[in-house]
N, C-alpha and C positions, 0 to 999 in steps of 0.2 A: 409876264403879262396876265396868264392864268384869264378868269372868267372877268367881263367886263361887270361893275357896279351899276347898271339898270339891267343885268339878265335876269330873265326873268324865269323863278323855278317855278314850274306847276305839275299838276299830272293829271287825268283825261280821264274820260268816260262817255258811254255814249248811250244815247235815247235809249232804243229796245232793250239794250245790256241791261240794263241795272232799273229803269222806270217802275215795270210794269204795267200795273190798271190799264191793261191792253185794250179792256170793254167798257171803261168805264167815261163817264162824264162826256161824254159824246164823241171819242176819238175812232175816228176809222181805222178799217183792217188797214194793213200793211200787206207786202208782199211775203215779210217773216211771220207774221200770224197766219198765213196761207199753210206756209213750207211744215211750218211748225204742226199742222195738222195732218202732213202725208205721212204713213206707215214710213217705218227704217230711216225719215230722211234725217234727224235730227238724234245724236249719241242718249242712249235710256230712253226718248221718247222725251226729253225734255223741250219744255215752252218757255217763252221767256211774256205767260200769261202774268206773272208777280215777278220774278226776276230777284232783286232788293229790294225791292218793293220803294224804292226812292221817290216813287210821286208821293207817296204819303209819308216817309220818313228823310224830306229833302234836307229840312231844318236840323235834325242829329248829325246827318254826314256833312253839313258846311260846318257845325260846331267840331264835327271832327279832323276837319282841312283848317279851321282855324287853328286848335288847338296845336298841331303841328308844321304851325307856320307858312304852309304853302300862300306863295303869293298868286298865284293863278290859277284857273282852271277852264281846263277845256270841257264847253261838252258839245251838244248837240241837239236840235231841237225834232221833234218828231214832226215830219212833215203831214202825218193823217193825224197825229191830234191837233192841230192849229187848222188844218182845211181835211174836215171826213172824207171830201169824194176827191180831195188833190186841189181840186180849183174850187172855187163859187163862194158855197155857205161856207163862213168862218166860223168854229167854235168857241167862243170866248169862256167856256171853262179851259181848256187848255191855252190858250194865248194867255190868262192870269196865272195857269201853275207857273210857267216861265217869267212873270213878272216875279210873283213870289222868289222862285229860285236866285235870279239876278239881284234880287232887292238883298236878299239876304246874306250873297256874296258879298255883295258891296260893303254893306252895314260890318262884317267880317273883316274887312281889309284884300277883297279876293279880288284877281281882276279876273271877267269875265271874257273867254276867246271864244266866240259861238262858232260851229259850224252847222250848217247849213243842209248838208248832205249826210247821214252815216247810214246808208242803206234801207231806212225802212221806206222805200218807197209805196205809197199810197194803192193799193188793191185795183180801186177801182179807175184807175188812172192806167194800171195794167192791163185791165178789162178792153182798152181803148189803145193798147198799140206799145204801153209802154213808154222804153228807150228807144223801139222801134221807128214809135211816130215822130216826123219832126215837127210837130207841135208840144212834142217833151219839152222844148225848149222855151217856149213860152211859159207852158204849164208852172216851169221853176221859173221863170220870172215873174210870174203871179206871186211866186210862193216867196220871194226872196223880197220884192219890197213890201212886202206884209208885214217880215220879218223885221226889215231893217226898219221902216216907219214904225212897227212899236216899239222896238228897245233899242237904239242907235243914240237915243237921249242917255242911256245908259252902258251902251256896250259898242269899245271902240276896236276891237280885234275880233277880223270876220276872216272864216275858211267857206266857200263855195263847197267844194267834194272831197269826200272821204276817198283816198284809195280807189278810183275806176277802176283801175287794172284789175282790184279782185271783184269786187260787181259785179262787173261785166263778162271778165274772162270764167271764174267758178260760177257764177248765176247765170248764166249764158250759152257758155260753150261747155263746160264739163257738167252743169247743172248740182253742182255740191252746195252751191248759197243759193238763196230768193233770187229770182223767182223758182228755180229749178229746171231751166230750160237747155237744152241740149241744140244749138242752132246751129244753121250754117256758117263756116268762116266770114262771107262773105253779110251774113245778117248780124255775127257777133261784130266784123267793123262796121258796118252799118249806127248800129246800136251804139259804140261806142265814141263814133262823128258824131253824133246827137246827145251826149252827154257832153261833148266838149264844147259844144254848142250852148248849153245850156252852161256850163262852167262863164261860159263869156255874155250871157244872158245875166246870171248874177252877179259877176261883177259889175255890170251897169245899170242892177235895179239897185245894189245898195247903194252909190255911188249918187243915184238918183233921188235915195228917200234918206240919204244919213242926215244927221241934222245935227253932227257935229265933226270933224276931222278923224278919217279913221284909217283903217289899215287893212289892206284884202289880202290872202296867201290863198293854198292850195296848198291839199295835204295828200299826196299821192304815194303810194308805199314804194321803197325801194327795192331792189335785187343785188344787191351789193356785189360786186367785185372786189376781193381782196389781192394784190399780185403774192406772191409766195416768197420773193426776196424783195430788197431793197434794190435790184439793180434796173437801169433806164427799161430795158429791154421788157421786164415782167411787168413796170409800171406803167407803161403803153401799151401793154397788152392786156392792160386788166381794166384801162381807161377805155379802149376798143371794144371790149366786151361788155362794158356797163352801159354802152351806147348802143349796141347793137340792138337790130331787128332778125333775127334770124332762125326766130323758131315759129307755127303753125296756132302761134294763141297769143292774146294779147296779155300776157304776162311779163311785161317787158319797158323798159324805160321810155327810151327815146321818141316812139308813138305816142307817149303824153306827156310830155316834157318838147320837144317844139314844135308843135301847134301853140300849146300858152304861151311860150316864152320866144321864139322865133320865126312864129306867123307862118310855118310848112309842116308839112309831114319830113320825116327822113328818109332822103333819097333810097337809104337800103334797104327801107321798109317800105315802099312806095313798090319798091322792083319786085324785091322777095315777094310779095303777098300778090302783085300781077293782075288778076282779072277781078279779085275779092274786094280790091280796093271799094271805100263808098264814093259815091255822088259827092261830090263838093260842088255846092251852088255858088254862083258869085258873093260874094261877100263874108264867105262861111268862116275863110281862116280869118278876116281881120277881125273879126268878133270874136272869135276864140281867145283871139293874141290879144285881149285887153289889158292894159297895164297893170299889172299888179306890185303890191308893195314888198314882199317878202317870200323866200322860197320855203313852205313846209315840207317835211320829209320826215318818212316812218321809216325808221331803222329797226333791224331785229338780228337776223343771220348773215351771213355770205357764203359765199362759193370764192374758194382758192383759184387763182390764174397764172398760167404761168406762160410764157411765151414756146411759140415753136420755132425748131429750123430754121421752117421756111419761111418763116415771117410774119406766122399767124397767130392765133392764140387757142388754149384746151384750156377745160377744167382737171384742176390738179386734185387726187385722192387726198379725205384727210387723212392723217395718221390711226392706226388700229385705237382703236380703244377713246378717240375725240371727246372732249367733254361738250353732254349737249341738254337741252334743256328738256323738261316731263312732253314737251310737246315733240320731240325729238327733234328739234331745230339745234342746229352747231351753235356753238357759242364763237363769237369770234368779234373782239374788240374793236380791234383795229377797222372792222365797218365803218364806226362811223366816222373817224378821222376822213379815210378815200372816201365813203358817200360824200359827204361836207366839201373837202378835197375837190372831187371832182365836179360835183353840180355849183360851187359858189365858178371853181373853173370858167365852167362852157357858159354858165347864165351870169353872173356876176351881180345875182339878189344875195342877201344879207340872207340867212339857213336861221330856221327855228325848226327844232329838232321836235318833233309834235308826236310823236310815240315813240317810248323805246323800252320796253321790257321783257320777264319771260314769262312764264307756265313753272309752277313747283310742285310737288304733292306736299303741301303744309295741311298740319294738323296741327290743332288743339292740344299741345299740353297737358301732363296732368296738373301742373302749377299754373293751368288755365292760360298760359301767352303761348305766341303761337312764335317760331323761333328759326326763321326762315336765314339761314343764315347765306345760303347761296345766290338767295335774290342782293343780298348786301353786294357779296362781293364780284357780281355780273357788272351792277349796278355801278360800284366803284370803278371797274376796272374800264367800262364802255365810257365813262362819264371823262376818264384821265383821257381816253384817245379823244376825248370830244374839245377838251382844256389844249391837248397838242395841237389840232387841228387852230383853235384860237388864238394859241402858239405860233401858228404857221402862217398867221394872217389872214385865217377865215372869219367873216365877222359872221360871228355867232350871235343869235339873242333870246335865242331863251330854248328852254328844256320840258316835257313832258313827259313824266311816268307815264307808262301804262302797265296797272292801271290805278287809279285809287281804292277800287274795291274788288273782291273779287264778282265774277257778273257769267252773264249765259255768253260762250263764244262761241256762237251761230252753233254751223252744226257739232261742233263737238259740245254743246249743251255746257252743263256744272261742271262737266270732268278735270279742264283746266283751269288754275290761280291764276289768275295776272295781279291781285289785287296788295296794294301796301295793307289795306283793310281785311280781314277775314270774313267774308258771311254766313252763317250760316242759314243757309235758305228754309230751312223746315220752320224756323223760329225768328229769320230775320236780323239774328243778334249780331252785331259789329265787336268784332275783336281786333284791334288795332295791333298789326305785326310789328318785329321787332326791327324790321324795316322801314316803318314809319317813324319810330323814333330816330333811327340812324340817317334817314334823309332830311330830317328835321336839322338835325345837326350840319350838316352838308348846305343846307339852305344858309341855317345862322351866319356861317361861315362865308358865303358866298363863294361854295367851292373850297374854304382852303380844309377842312376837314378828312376831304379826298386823299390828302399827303400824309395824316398823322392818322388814318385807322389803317 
């Protein structure tokens, strides 16, 4: 069967990553130009003030996603440079760099999948309660058909939020991302009912201002469970596990995955969590649970599972010496087949796989290319369990690298690659890896390249 002929290959990037012009042309702070300015909070002290400087060199990197064939691309729109205080005044130099940008995908042969959310949430919107307030939730419905009423003439694949679960759980509760806040359990679910809130708020301002047939997802990261054998027993125990609520942080699946997709919280998290639970006001979950068209999911790592005795399920040790990636994440394939696997399962939307890369120490050459050869075969090897799972009857539809380039990853700053692109930030200059050609290939192919490297 192998990959269906309308999948669609692309690969992602996002607002504060790679934009920069953090002060420029009228855009408002964010809550990362906040963080980005505390002592320690961010690896070297790095900002993502320039980044790749991509507002002003948008036009070279589409001719560089042209030139290697990418049929799509994700990005994301900066919520404080379209609206500085979050709501009211609109800035229309920033509402035109995103026309520019769209325009020039298109003219390219690029399909544009906008998201909506990727953390840079607006400073002064902060200043006023946050995720705290529920009027976040409107605030982003201001912000979402703004969006969709300008470029919905142009752009028909919409994501609402990037990943809550780390938002809210690292910028919340462990205070590692933006805003940096260290809260109580019961303020971080607070916090995170009002984001899903708001998830259900944007799907029905775009739906309300699209002006031509579109597509809503949600790109929420996952926590992969892999079982350890192939037998019933580890494979229910690792489907139990991927579902569970059972730890002190919202790190975790099934607390955002149905509210959107089966209009409740889950009973195990409901219990587990006891007195911290939030306020749900009447009508809260049916807004949440808006219809949506497609399930996005960020794939990266997993955790080994294996069943117990008595009925239950652990996590299983990897083996000594595990191959894992510069960010010290495990590598382990077979993720995304069980992610895929198990969410087309329980929900039974169509999976667009909307991140999946790693971190490398790539360098520069002295023959000037840069020669990443483990992002190849990460890449290959995630991409076949993604083709079995297609295999298996999941219907797949499309794929995003992450990342296109390499870009600032929050707090760990420049330290980590995700990029098929090389940057070098001091000078800006794009070095196309040896992995941009070899996904080129992969694309041409529609997949069947994956068999013969």
């Amino acid at each position: 069967m192998s990959f269906p002929k309308n999948f669609a290959w692309g690969t992602a990037a996002a607002s504060y990553q790679i934009e920069g012009a953090a002060y420029e042309d009228g855009k408002g702070p964010s809550v990362w130009d906040m963080l980005c300015r505390k002592p320690g909070a961010i690896w070297d002290a790095n900002t993502g003030d320039v980044a790749c400087d991509h507002y002003h060199r948008y036009a070279e990197d589409v001719a560089i996603l042209k030139r290697f064939g990418v049929q799509a691309y994700r990005l994301s729109v900066s919520w404080p440079r379209v609206l500085p205080a979050g709501i009211g005044q609109r800035n229309e130099k920033g509402l035109a760099f995103y026309d520019r940008l769209i325009d020039a995908l298109l003219e390219a042969g690029i399909t544009p999948w906008v998201t909506l959310f990727h953390w840079d949430f607006p400073l002064e919107l902060y200043y006023q309660g946050g995720w705290l307030n529920r009027d976040s939730a409107e605030w982003f419905a201001e912000y979402a058909a703004l969006i969709a009423d300008r470029y919905s003439d142009r752009v028909r694949h919409w994501m609402t939020l990037n990943e809550p679960q780390v938002y809210i759980n690292a910028g919340h509760l462990d205070g590692r991302h933006a805003p940096g806040d260290k809260l109580a359990l019961h303020e971080v679910l607070r916090a995170g009912h009002n984001t899903l809130r708001a998830h259900g708020r944007g799907v029905q301002a775009i739906r309300a201002n699209t002006k031509q047939p579109c597509r809503i997802g949600y790109a929420p990261a996952s926590h992969p469970k892999v079982p350890v054998t192939g037998s019933h027993a580890d494979i229910d125990a690792a489907r139990r596990a991927f579902f569970a609520t059972d730890k002190k942080h919202l790190a975790t699946m099934s607390w955002w995955l149905e509210p959107v997709f089966h209009g409740k919280y889950p009973e195990d998290g409901w219990t587990f969590f006891g007195s911290d639970v939030p306020h749900v006001h009447d009508g809260d979950l049916a807004l949440i649970a808006q219809p949506v068209d497609f399930f996005g999911i960020n794939i990266y790592s997993a955790d080994l599972i294996r069943a117990t005795a008595d009925g239950g399920y652990e996590k299983a040790p990897f083996p000594v010496g595990f191959d894992r990636t510069a960010f010290d994440w495990p590598i382990v394939p077979e993720a995304m087949y069980w992610t895929a696997r198990f969410c087309h399962e329980r929900y039974g939307l169509p999976i667009v796989v909307t991140e999946n890369g790693l971190s490398c120490r790539d360098t520069v050459a002295v023959d000037g290319k840069v020669h990443d050869t483990q992002r190849i075969d990460f890449t290959r090897r995630y991409l076949l369990e993604l083709e079995r799972a297609i295999d298996g009857g999941v219907p797949v539809e499309g794929y995003f690298h992450w990342s296109f380039i390499d870009n600032f990853e929050w707090a760990e700053g420049y330290k980590q690659r995700f990029g098929l692109v090389y940057c070098d930030y001091a000078t800006g200059t794009r070095t196309p890896k040896d992995s941009a050609a070899w996904y080129a290939e992969v694309i041409r192919t529609n997949g069947a390249a994956l068999r013969s490297t």
